[in-house]
DRENTORKOL-3810 file (N, C-alpha, C; in nm, 4 decimals):
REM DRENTORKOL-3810
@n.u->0.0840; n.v->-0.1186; n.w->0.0000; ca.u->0.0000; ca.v->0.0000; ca.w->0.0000; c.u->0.0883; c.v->0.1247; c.w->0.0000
@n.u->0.0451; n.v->0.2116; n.w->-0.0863; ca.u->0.1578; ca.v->0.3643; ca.w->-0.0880; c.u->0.0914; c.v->0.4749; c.w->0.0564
@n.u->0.1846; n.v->0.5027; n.w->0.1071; ca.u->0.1493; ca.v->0.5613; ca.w->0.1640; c.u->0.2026; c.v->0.7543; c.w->0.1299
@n.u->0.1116; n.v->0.8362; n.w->0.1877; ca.u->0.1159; ca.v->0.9345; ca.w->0.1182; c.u->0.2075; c.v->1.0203; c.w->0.2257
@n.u->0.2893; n.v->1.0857; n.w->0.1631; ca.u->0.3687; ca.v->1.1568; ca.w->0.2200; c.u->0.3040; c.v->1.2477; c.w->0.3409
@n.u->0.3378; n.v->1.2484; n.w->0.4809; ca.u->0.3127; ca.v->1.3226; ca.w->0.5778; c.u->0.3054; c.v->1.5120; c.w->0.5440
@n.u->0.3854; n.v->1.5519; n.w->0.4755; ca.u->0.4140; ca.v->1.6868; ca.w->0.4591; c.u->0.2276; c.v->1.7188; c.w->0.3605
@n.u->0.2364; n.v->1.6456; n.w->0.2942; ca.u->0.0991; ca.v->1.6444; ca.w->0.1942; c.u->-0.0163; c.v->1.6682; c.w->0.2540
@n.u->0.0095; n.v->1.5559; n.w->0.3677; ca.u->-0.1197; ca.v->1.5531; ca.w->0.4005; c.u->-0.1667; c.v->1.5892; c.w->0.5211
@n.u->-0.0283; n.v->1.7008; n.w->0.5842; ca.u->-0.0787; ca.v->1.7855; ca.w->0.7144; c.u->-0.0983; c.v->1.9423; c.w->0.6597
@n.u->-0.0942; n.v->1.9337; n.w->0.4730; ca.u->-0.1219; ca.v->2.0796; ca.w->0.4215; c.u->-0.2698; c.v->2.0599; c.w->0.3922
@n.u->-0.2974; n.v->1.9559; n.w->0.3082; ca.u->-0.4103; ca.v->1.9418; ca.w->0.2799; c.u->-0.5248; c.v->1.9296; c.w->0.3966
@n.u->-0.4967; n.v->1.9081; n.w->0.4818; ca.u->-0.5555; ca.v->1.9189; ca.w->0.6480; c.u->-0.5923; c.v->2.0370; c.w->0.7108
@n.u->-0.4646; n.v->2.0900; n.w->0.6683; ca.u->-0.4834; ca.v->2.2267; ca.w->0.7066; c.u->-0.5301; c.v->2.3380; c.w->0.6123
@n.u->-0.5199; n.v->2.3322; n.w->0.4616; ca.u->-0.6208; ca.v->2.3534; ca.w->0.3943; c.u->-0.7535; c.v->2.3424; c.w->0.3975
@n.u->-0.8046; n.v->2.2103; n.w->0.4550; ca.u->-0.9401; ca.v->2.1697; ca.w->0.4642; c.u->-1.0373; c.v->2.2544; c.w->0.5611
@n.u->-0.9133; n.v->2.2267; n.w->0.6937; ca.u->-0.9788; ca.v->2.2972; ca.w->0.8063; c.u->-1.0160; c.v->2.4765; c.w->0.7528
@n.u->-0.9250; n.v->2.5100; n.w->0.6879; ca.u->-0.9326; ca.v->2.6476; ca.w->0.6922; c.u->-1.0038; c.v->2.7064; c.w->0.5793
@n.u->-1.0549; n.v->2.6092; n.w->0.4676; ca.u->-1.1639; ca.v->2.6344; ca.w->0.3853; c.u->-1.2762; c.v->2.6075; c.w->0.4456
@n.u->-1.3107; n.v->2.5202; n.w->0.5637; ca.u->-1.4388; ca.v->2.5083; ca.w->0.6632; c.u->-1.4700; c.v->2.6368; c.w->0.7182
@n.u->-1.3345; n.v->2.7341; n.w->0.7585; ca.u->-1.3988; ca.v->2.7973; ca.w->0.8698; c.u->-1.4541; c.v->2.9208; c.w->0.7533
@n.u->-1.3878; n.v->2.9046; n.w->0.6163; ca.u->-1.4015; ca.v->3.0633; ca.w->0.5514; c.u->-1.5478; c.v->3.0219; c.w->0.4921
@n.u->-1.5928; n.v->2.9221; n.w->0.4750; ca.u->-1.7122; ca.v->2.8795; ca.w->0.3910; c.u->-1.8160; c.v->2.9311; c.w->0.5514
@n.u->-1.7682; n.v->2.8649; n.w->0.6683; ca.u->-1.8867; ca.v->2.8801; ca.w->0.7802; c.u->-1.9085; c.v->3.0308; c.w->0.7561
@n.u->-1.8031; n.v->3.1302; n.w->0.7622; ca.u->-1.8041; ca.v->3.2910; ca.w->0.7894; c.u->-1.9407; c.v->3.3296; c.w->0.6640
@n.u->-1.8800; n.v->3.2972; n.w->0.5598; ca.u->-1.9547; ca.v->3.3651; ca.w->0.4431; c.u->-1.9481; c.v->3.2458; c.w->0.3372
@n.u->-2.0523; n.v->3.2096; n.w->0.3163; ca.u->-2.0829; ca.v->3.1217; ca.w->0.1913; c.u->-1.9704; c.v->3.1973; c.w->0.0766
@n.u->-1.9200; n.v->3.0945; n.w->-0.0324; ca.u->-1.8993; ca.v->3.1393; ca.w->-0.1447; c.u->-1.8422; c.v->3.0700; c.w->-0.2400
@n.u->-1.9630; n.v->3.0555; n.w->-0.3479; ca.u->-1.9322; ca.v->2.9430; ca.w->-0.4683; c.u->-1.7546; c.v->2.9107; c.w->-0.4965
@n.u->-1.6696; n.v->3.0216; n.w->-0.5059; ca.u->-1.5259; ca.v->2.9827; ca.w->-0.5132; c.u->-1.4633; c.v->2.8545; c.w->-0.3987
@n.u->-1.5246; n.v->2.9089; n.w->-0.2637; ca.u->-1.4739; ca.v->2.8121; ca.w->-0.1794; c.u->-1.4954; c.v->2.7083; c.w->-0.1576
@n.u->-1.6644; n.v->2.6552; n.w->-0.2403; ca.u->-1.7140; ca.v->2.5390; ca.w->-0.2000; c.u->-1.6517; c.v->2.4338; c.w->-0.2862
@n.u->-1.6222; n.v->2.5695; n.w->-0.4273; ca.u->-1.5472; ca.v->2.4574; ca.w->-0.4647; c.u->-1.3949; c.v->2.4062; c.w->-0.4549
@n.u->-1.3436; n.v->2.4644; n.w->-0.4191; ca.u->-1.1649; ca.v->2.4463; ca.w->-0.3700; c.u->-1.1827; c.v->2.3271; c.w->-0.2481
@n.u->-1.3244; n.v->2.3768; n.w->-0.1704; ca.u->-1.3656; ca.v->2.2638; ca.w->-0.0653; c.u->-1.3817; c.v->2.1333; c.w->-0.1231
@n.u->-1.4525; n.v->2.1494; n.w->-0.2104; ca.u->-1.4658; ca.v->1.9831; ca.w->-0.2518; c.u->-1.3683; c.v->1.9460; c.w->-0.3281
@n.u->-1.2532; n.v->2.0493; n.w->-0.4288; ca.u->-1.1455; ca.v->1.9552; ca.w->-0.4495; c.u->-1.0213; c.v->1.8886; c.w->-0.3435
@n.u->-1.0633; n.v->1.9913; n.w->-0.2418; ca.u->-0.9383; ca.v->1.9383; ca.w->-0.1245; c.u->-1.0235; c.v->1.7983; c.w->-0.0633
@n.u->-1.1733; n.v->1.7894; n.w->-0.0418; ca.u->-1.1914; ca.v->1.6750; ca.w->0.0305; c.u->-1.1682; c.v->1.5749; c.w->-0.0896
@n.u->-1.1777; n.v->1.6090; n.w->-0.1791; ca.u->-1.1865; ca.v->1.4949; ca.w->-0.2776; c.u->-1.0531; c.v->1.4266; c.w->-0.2819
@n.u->-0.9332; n.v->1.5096; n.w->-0.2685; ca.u->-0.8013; ca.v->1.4926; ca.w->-0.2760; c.u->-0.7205; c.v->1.4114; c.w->-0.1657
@n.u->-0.8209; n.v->1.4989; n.w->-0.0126; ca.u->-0.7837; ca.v->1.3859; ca.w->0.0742; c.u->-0.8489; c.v->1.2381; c.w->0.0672
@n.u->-0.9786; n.v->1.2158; n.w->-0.0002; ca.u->-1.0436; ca.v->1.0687; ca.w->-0.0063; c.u->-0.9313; c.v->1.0010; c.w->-0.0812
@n.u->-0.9127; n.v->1.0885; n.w->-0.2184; ca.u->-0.8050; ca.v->0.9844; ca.w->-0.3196; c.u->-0.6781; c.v->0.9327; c.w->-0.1740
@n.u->-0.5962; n.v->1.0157; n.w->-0.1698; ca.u->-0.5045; ca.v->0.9749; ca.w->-0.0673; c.u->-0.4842; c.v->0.9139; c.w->0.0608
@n.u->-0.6093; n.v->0.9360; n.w->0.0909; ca.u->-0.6529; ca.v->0.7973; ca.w->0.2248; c.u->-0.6918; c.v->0.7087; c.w->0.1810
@n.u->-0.7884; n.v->0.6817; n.w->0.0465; ca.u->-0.8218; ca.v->0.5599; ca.w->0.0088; c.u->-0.9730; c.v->0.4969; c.w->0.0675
@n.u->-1.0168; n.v->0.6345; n.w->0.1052; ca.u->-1.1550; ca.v->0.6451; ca.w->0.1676; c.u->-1.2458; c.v->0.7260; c.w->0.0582
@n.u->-1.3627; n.v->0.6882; n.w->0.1138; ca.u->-1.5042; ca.v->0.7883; ca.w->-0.0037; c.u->-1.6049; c.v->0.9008; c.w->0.0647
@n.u->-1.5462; n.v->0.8788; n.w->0.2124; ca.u->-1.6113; ca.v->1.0041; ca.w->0.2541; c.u->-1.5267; c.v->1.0900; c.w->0.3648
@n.u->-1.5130; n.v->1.2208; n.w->0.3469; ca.u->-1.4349; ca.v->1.3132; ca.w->0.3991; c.u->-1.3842; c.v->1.2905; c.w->0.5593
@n.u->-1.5438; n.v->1.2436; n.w->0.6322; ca.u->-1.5086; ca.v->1.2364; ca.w->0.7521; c.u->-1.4068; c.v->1.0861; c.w->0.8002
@n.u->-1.4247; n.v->0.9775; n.w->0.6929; ca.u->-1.3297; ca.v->0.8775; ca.w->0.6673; c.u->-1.1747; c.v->0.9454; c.w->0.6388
@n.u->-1.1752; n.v->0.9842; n.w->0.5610; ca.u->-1.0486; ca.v->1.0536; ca.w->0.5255; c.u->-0.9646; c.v->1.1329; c.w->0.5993
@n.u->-1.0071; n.v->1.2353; n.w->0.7118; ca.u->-0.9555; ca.v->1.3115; ca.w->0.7987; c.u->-0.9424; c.v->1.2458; c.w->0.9383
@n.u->-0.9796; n.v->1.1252; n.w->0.9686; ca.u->-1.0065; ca.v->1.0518; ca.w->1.0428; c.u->-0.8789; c.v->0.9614; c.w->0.9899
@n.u->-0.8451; n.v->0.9185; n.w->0.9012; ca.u->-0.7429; ca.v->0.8297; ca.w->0.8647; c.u->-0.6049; c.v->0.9475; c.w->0.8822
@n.u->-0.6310; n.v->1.0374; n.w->0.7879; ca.u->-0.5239; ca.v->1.1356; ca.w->0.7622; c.u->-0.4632; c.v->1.1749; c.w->0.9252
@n.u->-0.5528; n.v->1.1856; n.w->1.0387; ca.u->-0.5119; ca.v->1.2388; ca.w->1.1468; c.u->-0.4276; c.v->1.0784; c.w->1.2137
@n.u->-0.4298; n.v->0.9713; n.w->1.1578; ca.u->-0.3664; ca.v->0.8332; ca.w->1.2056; c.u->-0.2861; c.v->0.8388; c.w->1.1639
@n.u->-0.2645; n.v->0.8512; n.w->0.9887; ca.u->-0.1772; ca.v->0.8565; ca.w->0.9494; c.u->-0.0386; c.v->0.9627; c.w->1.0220
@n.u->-0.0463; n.v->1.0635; n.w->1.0341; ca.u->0.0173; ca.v->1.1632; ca.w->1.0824; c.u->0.0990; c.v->1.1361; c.w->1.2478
@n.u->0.0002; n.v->1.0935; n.w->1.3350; ca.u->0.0197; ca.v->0.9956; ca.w->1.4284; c.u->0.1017; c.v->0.8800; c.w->1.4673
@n.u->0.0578; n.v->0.8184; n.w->1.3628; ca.u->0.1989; ca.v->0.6863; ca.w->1.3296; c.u->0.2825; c.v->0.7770; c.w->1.2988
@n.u->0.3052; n.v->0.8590; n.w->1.2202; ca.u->0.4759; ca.v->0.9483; ca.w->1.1805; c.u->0.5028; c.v->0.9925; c.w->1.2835
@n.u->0.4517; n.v->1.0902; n.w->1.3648; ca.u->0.5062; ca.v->1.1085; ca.w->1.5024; c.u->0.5436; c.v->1.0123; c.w->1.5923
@n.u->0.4850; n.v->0.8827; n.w->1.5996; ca.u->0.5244; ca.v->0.7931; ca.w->1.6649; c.u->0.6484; c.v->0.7360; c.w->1.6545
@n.u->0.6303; n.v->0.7395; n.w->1.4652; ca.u->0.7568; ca.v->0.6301; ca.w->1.4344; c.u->0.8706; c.v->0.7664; c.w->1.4402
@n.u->0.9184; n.v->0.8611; n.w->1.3990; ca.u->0.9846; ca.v->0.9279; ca.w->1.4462; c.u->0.9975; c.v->0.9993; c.w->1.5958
@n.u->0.9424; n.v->0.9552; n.w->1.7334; ca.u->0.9751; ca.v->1.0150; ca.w->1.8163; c.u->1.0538; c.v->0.8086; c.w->1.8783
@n.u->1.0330; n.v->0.7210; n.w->1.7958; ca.u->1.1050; ca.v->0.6037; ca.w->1.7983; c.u->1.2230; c.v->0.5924; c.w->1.7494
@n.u->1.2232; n.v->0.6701; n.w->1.6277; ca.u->1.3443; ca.v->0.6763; ca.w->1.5838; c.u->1.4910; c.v->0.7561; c.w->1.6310
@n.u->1.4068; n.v->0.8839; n.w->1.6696; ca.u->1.5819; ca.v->0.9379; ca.w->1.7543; c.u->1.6110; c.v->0.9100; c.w->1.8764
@n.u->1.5197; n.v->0.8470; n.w->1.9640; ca.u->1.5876; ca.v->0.7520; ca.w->2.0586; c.u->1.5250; c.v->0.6960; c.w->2.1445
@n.u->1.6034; n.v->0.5447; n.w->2.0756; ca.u->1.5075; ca.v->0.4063; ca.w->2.1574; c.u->1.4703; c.v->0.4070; c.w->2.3206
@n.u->1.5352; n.v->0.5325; n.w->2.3834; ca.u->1.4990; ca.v->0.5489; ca.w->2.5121; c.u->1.3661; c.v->0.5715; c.w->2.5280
@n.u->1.3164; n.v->0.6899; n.w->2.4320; ca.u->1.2009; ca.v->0.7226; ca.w->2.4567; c.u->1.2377; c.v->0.9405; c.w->2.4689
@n.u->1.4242; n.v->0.9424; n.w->2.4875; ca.u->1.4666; ca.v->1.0696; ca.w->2.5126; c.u->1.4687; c.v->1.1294; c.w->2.3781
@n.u->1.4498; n.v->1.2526; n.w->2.3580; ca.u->1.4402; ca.v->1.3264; ca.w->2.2579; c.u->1.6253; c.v->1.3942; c.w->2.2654
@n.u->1.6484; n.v->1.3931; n.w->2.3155; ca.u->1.8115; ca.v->1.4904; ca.w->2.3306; c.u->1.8277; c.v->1.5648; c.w->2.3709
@n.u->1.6693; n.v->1.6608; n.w->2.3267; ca.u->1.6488; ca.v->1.8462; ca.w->2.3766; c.u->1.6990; c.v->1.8832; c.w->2.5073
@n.u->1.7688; n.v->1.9144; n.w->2.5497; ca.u->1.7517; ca.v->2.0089; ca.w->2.6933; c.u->1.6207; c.v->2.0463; c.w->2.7625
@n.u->1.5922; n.v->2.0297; n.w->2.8772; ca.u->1.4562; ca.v->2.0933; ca.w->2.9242; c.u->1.4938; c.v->2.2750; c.w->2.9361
@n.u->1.3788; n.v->2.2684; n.w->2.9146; ca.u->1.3634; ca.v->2.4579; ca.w->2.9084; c.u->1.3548; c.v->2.5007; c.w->3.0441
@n.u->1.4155; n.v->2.5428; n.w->3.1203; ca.u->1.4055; ca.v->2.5684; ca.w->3.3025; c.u->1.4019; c.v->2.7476; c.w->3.2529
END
């Protein structure tokens, strides 16, 4: 299964969200439709047919990457950072 690049699909997320809030403010034929090509874009790339499927996967997807990279720089569980005092 391909999985879709993380960077993709925390823009398109954040695209989504932020064509929701401009469509809630003020209706407008331009946005509804940029809206439905971004949900459409996230269904193709989750591999789902409905939006709330899709953002629901997309937010797992994203999840596992944080996971598997806060695994990857160290098997302790330590990040390296210094604490901020």
């Amino acid at each position: 299964m391909l999985v879709p690049d993380p960077k993709v699909v925390r823009g398109l997320l954040t695209r989504y969200a932020t064509l929701q809030i401009a469509q809630a403010e003020r209706h407008s034929p331009a946005v509804a439709r940029e809206l439905e090509d971004v949900s459409y874009t996230l269904c193709v790339m989750t591999g789902t047919s409905s939006i709330h499927d899709a953002v629901a996967r997309a937010d797992d997807l994203l999840a596992q990457e944080r996971s598997a990279a806060g695994r990857a720089a160290d098997p302790d569980g330590e990040s390296g950072l210094p604490l901020a005092v």
